[in-house]
N, CA, C and O atoms as a GROMACS GRO file, in nm:
protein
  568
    1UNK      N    1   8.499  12.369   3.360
    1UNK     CA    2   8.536  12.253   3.438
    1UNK      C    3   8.677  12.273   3.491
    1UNK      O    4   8.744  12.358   3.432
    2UNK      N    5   8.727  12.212   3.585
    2UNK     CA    6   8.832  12.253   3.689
    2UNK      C    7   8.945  12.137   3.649
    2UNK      O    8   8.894  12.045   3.585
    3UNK      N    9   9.029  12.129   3.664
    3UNK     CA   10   9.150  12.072   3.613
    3UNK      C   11   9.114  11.926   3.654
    3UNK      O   12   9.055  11.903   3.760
    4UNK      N   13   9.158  11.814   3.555
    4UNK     CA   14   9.104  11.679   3.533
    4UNK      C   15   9.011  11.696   3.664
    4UNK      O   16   9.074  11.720   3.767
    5UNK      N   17   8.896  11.688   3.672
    5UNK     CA   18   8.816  11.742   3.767
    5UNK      C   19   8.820  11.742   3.934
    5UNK      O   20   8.732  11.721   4.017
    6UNK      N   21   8.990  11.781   3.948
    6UNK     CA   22   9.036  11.756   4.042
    6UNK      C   23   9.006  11.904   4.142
    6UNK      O   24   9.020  11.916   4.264
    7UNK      N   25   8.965  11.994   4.055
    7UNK     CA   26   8.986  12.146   4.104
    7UNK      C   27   8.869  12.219   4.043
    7UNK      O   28   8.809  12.171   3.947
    8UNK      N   29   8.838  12.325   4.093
    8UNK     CA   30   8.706  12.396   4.066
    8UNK      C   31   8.673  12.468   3.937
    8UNK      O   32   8.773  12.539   3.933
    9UNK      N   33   8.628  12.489   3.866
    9UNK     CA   34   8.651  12.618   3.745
    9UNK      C   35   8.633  12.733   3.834
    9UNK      O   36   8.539  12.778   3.899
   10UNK      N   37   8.787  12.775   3.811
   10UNK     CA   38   8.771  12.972   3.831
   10UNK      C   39   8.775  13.050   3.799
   10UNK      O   40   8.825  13.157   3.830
   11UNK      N   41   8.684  12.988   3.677
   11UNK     CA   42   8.688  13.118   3.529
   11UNK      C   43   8.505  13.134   3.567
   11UNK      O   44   8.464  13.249   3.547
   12UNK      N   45   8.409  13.045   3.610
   12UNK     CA   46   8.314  13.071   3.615
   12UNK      C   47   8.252  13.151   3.729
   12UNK      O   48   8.335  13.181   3.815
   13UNK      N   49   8.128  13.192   3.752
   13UNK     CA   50   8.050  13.277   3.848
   13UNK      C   51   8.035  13.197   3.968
   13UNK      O   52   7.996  13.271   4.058
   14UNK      N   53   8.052  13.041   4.019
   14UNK     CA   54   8.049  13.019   4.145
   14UNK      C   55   8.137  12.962   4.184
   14UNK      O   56   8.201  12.863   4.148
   15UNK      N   57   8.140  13.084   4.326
   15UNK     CA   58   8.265  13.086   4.397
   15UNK      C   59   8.210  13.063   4.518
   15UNK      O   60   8.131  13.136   4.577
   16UNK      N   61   8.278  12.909   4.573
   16UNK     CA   62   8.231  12.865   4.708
   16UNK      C   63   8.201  12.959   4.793
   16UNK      O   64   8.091  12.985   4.840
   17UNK      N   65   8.318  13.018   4.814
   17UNK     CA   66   8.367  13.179   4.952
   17UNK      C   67   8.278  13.280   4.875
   17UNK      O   68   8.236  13.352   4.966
   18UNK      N   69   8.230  13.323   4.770
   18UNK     CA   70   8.200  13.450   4.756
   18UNK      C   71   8.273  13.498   4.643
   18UNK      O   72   8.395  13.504   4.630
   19UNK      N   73   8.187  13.530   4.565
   19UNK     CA   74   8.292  13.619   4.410
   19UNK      C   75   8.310  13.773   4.377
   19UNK      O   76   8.361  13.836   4.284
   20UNK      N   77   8.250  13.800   4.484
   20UNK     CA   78   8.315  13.988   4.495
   20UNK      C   79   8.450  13.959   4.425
   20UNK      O   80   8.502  13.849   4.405
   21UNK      N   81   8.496  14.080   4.392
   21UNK     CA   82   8.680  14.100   4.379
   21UNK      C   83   8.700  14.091   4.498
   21UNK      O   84   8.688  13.971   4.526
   22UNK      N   85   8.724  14.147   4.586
   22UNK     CA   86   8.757  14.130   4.779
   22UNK      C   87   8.750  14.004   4.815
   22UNK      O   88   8.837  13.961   4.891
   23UNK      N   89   8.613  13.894   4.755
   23UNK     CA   90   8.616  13.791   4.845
   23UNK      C   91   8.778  13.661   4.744
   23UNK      O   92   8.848  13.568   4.781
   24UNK      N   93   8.755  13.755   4.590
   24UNK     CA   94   8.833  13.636   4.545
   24UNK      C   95   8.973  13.635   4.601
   24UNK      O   96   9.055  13.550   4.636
   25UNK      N   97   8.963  13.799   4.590
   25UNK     CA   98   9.121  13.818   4.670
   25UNK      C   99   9.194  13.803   4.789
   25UNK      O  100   9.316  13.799   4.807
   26UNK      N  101   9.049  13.789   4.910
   26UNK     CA  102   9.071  13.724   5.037
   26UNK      C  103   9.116  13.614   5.034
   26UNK      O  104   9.210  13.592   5.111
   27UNK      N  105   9.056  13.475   4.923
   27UNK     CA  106   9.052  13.365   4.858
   27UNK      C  107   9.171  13.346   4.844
   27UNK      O  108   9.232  13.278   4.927
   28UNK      N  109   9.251  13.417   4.705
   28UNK     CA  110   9.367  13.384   4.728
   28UNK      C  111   9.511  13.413   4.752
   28UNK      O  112   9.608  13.360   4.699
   29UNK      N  113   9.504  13.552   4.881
   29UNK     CA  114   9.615  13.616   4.978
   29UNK      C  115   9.574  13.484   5.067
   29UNK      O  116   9.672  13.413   5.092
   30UNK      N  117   9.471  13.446   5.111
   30UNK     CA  118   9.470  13.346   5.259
   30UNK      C  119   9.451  13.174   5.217
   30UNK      O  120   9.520  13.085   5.267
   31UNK      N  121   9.373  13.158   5.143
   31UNK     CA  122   9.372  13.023   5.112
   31UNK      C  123   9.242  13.026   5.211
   31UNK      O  124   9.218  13.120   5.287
   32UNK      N  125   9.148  12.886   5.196
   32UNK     CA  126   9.063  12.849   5.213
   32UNK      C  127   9.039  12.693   5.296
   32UNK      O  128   9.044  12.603   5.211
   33UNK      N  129   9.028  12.668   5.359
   33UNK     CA  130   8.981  12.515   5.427
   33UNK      C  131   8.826  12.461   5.436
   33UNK      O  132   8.754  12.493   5.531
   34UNK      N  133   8.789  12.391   5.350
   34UNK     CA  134   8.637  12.383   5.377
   34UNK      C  135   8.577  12.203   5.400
   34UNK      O  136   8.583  12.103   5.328
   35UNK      N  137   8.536  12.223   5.498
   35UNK     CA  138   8.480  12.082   5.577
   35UNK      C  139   8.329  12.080   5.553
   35UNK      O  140   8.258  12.178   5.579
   36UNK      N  141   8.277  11.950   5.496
   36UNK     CA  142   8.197  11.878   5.539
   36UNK      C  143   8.148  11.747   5.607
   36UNK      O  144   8.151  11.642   5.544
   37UNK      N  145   8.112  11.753   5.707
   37UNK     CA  146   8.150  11.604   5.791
   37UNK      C  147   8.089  11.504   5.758
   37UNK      O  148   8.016  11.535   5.664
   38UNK      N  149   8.077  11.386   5.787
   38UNK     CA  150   8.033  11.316   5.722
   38UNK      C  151   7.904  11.294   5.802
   38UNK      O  152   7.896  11.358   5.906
   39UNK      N  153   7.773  11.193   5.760
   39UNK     CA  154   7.662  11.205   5.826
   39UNK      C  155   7.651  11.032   5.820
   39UNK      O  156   7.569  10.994   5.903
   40UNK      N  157   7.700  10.943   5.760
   40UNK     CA  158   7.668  10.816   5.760
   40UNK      C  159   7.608  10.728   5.885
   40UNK      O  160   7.543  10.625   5.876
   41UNK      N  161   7.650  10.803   6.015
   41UNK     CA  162   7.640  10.742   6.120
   41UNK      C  163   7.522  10.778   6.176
   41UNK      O  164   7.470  10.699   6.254
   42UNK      N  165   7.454  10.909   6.146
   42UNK     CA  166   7.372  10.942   6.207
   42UNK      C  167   7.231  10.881   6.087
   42UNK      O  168   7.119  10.841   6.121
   43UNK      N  169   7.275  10.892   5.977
   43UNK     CA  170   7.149  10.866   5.827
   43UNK      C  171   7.144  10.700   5.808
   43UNK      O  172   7.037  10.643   5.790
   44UNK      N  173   7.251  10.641   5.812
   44UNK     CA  174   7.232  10.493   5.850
   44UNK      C  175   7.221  10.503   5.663
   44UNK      O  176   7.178  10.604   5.608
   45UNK      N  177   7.271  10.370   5.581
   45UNK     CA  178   7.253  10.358   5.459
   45UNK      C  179   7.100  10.434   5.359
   45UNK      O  180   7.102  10.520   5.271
   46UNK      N  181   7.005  10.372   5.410
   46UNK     CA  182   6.899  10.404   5.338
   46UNK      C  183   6.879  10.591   5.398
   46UNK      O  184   6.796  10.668   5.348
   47UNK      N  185   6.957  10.622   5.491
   47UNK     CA  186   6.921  10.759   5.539
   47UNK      C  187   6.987  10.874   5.439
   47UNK      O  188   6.937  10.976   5.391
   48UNK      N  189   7.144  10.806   5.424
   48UNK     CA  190   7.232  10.845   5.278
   48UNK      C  191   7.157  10.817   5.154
   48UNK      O  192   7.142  10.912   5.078
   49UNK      N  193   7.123  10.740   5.132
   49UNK     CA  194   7.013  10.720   4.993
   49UNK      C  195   6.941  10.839   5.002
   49UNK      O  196   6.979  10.932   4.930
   50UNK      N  197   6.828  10.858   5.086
   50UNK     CA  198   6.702  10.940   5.054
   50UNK      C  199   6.726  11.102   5.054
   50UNK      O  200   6.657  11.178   4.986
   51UNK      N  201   6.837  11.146   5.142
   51UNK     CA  202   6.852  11.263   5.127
   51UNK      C  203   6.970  11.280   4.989
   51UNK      O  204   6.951  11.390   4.936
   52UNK      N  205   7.046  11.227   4.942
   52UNK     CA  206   7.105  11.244   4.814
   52UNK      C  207   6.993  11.232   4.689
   52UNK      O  208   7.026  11.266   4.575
   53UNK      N  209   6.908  11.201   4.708
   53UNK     CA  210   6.783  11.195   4.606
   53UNK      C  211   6.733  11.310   4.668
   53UNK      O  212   6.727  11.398   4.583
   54UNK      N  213   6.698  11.346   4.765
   54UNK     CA  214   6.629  11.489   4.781
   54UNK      C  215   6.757  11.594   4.728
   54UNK      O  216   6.712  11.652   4.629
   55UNK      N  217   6.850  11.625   4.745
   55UNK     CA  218   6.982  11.680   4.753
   55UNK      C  219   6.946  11.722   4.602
   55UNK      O  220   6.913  11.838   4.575
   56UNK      N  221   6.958  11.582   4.472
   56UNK     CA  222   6.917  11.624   4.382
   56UNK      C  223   6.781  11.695   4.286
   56UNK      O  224   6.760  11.769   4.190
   57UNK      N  225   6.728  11.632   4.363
   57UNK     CA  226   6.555  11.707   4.320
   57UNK      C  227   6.616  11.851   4.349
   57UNK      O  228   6.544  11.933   4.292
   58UNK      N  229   6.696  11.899   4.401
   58UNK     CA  230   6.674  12.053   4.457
   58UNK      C  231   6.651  12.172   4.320
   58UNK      O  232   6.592  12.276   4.292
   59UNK      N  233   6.768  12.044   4.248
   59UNK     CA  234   6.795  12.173   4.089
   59UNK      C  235   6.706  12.165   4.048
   59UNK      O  236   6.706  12.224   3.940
   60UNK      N  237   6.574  12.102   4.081
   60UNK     CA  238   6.457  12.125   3.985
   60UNK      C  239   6.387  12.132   4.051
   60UNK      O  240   6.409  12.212   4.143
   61UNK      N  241   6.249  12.054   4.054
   61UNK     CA  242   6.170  12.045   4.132
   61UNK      C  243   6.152  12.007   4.284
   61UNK      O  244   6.116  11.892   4.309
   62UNK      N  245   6.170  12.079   4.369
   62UNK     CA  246   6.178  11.973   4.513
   62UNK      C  247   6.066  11.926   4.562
   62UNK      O  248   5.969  11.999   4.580
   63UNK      N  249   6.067  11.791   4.592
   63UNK     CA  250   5.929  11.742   4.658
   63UNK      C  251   5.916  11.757   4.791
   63UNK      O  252   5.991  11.700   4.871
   64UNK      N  253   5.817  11.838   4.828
   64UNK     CA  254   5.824  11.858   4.972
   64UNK      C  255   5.804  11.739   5.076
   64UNK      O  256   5.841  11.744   5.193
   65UNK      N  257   5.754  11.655   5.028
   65UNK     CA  258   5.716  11.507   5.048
   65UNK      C  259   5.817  11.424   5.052
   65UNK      O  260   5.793  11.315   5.105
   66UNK      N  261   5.977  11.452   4.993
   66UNK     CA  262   6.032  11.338   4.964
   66UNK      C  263   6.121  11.265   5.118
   66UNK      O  264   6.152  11.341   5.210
   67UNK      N  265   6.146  11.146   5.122
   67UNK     CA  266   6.184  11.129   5.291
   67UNK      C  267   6.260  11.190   5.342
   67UNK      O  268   6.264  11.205   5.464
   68UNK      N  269   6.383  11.268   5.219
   68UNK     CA  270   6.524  11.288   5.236
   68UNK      C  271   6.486  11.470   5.256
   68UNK      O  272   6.586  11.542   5.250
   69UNK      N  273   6.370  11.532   5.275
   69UNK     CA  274   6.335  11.656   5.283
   69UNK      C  275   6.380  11.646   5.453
   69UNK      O  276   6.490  11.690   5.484
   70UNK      N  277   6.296  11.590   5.551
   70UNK     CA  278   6.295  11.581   5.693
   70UNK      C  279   6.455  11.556   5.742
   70UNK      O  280   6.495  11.584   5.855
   71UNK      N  281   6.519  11.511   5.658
   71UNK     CA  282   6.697  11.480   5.730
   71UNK      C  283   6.769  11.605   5.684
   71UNK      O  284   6.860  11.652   5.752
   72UNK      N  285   6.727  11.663   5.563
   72UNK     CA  286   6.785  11.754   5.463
   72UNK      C  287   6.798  11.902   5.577
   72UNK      O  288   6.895  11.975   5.600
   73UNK      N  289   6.636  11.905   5.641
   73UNK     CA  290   6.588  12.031   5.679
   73UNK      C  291   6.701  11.982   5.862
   73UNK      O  292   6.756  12.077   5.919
   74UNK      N  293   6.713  11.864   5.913
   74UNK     CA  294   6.753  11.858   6.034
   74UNK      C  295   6.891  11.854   6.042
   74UNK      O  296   6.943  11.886   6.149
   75UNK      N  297   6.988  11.806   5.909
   75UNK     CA  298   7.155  11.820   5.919
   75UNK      C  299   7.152  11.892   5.810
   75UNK      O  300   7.272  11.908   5.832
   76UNK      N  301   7.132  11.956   5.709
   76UNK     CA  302   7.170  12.049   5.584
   76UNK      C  303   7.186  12.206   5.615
   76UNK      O  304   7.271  12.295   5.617
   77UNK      N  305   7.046  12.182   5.640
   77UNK     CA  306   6.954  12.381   5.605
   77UNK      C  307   7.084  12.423   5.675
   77UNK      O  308   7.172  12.471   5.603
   78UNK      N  309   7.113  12.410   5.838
   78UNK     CA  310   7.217  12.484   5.853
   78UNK      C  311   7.297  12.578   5.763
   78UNK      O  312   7.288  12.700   5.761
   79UNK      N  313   7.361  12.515   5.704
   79UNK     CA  314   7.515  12.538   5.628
   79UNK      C  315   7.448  12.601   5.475
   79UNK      O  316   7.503  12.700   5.427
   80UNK      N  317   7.339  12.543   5.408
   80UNK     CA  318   7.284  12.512   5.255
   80UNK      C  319   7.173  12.603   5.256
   80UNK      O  320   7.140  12.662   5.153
   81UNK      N  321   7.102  12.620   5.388
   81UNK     CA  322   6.969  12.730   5.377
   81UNK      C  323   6.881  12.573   5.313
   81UNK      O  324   6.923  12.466   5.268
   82UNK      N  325   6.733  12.636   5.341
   82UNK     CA  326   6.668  12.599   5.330
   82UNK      C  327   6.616  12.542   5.126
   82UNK      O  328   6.552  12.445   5.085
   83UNK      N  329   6.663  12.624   5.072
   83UNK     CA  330   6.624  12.572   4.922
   83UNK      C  331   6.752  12.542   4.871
   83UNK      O  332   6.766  12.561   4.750
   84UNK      N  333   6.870  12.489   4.948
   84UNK     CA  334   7.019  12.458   4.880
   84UNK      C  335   7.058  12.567   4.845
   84UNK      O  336   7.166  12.554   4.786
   85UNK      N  337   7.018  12.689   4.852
   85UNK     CA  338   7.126  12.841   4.849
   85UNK      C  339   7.296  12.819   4.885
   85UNK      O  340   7.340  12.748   4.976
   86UNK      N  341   7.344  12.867   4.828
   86UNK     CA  342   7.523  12.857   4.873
   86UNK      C  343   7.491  13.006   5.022
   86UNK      O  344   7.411  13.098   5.037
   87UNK      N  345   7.605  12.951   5.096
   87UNK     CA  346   7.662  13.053   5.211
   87UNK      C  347   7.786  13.108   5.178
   87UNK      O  348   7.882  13.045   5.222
   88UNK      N  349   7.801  13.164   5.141
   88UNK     CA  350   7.993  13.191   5.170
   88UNK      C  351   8.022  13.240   5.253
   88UNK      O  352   8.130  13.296   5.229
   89UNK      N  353   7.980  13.261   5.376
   89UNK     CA  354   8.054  13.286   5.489
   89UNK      C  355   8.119  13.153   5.570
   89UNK      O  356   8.214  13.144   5.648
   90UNK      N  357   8.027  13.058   5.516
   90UNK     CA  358   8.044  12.918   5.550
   90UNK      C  359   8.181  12.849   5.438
   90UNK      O  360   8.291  12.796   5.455
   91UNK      N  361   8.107  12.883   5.337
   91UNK     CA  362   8.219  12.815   5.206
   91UNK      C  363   8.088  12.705   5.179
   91UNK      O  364   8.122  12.615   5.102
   92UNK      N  365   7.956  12.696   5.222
   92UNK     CA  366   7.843  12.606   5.150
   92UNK      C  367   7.800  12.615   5.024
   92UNK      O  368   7.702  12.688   5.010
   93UNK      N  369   7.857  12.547   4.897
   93UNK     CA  370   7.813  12.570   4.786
   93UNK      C  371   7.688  12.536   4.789
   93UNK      O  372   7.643  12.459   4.874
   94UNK      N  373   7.603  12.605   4.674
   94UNK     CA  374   7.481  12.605   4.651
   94UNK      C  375   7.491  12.466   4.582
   94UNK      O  376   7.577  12.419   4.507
   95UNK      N  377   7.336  12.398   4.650
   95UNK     CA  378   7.325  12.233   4.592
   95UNK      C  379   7.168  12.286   4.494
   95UNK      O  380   7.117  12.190   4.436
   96UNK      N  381   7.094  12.422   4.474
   96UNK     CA  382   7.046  12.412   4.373
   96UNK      C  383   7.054  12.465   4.203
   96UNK      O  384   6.980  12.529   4.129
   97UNK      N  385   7.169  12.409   4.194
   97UNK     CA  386   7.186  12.457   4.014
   97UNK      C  387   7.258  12.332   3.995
   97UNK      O  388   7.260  12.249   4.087
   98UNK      N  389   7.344  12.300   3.839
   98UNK     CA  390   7.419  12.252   3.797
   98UNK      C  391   7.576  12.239   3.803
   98UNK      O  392   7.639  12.167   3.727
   99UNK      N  393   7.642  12.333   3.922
   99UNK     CA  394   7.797  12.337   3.931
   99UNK      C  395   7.840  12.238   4.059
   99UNK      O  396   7.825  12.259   4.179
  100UNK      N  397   7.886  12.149   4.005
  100UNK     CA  398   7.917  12.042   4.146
  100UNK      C  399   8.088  12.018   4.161
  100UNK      O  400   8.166  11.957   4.086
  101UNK      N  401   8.116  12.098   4.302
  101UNK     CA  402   8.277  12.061   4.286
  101UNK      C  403   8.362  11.925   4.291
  101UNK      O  404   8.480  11.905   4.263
  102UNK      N  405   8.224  11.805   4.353
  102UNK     CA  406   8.251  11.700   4.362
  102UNK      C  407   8.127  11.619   4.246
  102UNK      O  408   8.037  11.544   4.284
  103UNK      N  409   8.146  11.646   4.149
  103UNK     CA  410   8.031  11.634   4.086
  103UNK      C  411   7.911  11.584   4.105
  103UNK      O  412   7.896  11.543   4.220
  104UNK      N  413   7.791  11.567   4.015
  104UNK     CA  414   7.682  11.614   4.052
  104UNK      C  415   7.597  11.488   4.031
  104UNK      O  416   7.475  11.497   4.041
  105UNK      N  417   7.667  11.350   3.998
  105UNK     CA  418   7.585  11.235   4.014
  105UNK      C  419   7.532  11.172   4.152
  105UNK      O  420   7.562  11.205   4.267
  106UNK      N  421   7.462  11.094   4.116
  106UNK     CA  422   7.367  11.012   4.281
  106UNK      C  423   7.477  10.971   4.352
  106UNK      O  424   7.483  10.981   4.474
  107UNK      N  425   7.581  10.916   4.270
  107UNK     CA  426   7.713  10.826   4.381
  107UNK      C  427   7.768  10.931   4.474
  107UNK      O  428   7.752  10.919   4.595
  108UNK      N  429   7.843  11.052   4.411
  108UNK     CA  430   7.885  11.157   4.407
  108UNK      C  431   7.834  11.230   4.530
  108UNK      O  432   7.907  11.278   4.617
  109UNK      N  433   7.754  11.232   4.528
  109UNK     CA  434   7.633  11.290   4.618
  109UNK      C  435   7.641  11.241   4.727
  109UNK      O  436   7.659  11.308   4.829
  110UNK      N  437   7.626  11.084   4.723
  110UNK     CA  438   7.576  11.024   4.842
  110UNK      C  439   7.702  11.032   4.879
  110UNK      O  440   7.697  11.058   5.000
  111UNK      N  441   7.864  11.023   4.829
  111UNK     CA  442   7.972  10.982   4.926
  111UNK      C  443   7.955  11.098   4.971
  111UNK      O  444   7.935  11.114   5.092
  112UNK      N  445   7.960  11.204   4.883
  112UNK     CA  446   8.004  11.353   4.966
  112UNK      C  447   7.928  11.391   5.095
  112UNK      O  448   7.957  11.495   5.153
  113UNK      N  449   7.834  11.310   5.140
  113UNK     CA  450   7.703  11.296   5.227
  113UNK      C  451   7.778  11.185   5.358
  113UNK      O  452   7.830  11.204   5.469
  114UNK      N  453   7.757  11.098   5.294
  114UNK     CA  454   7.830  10.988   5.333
  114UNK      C  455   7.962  10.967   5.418
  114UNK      O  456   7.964  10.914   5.529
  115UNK      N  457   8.041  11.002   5.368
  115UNK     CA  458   8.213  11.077   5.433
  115UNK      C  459   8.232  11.185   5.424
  115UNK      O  460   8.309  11.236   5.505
  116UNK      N  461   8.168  11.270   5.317
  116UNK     CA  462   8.225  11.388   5.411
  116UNK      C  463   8.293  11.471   5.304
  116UNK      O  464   8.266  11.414   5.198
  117UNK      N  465   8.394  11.615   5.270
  117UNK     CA  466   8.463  11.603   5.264
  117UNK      C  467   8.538  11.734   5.343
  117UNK      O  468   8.496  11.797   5.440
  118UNK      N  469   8.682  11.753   5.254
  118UNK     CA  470   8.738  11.836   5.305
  118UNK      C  471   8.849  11.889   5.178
  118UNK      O  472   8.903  11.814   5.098
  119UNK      N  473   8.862  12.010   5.183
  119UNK     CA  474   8.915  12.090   5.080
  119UNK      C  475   8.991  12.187   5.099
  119UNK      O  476   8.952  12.258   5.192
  120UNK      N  477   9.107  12.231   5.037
  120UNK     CA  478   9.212  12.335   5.073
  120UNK      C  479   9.232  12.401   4.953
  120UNK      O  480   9.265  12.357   4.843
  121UNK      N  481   9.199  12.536   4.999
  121UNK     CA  482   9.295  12.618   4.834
  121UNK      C  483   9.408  12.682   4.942
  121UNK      O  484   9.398  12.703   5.063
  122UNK      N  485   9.504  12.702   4.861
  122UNK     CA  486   9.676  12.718   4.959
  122UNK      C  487   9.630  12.861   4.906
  122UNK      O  488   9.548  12.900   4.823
  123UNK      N  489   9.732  12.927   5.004
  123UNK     CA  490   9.722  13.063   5.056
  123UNK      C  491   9.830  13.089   4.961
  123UNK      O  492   9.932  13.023   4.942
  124UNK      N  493   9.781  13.220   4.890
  124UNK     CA  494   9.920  13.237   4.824
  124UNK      C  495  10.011  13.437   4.854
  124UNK      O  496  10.085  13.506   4.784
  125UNK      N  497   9.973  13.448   4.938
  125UNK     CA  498   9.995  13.590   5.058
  125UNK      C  499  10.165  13.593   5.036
  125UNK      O  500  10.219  13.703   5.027
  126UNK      N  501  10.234  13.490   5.031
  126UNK     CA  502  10.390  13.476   5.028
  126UNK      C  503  10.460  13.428   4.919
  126UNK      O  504  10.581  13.442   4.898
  127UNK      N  505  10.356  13.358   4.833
  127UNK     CA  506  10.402  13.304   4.707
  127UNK      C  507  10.412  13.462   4.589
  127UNK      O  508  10.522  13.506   4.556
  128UNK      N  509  10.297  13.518   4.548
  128UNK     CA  510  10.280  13.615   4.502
  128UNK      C  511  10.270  13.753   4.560
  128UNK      O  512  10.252  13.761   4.681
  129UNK      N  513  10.280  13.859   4.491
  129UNK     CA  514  10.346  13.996   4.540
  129UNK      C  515  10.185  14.043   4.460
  129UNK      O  516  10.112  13.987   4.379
  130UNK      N  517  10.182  14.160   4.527
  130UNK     CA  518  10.033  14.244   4.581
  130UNK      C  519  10.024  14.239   4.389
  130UNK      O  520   9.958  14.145   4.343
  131UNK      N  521  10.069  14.308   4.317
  131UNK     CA  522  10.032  14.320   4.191
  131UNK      C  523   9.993  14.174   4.123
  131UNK      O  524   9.876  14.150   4.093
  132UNK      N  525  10.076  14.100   4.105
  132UNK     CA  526  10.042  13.952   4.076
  132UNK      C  527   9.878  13.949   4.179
  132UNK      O  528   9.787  14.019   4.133
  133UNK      N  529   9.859  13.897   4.267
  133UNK     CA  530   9.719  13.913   4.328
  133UNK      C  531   9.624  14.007   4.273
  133UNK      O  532   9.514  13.970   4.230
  134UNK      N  533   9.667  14.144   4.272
  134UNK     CA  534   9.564  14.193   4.195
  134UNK      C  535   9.518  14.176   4.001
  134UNK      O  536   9.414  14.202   3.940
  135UNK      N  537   9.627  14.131   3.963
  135UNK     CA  538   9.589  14.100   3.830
  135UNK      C  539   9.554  13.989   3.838
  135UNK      O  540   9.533  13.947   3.724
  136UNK      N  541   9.528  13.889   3.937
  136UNK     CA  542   9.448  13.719   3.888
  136UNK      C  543   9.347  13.807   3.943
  136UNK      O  544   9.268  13.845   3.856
  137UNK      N  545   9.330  13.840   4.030
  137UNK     CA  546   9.171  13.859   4.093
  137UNK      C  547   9.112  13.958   3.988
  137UNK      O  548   8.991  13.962   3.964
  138UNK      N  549   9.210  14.040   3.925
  138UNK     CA  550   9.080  14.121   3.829
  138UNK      C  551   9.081  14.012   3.688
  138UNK      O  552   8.990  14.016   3.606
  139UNK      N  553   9.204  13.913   3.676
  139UNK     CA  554   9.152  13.877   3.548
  139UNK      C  555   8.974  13.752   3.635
  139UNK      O  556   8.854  13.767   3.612
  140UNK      N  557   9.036  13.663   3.715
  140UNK     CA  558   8.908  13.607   3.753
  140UNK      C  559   8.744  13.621   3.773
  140UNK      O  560   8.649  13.543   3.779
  141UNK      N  561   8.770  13.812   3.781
  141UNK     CA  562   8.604  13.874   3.841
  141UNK      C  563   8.566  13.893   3.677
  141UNK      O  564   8.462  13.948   3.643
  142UNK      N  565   8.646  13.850   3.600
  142UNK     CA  566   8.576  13.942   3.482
  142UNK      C  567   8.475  13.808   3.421
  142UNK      O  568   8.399  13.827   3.326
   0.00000   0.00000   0.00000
């Protein structure tokens, strides 16, 4: 778990961007910006409801049936792929397992759906010197 759950765990295996050594170290020489916009306007309340209930079915069973499948497949798949797969070329965490950077309840869900969000890891290219970088990134890949 990531600091008072304000921040990601980066001791574990998912890494928004990608967890190569290269991608962690791209990660953090450059820093990261990652947007999700919000959809409220287009899903209308009950539209935010049904796809945050599909959103969650993903870690388990998905119902191909469920209402929130048809909004999921027309604003999601983009960015999430079709079974909630993560992208990291995007920075799309995977929505089918258990690691949620905004955690992983129905509320949770629906705001992050809902508004949106937006996220920064600071670049640290000027803060730290090439050795410092390479010893977090090899202690992190391990």
């Amino acid at each position: 778990m990531g600091q008072a759950n304000l921040f990601p765990n980066l001791r574990d295996a998912d890494w928004q961007w990608g967890g190569t050594p290269e991608q962690i170290e791209q990660t953090i020489r450059n820093g990261r910006l990652a947007v999700m916009v919000s959809w409220q306007a287009l899903l209308n309340d009950e539209g935010v409801e049904n796809m945050a209930a599909y959103v969650m079915s993903l870690s388990g069973s998905p119902d191909t049936n469920h209402p929130g499948k048809g909004q999921y497949d027309m604003f999601c798949i983009a960015c999430h792929g079709p079974n909630g797969d993560d992208n990291p070329l995007l920075g799309a965490p995977k929505l089918n397992d258990d690691t949620w950077l905004y955690q992983g309840d129905l509320e949770s869900i629906k705001e992050s759906i809902a508004v949106g969000r937006n996220g920064q890891m600071p670049a640290f290219n000027e803060t730290l010197d090439d050795v410092q970088i390479k010893l977090l990134t090899a202690w992190l890949s391990q």
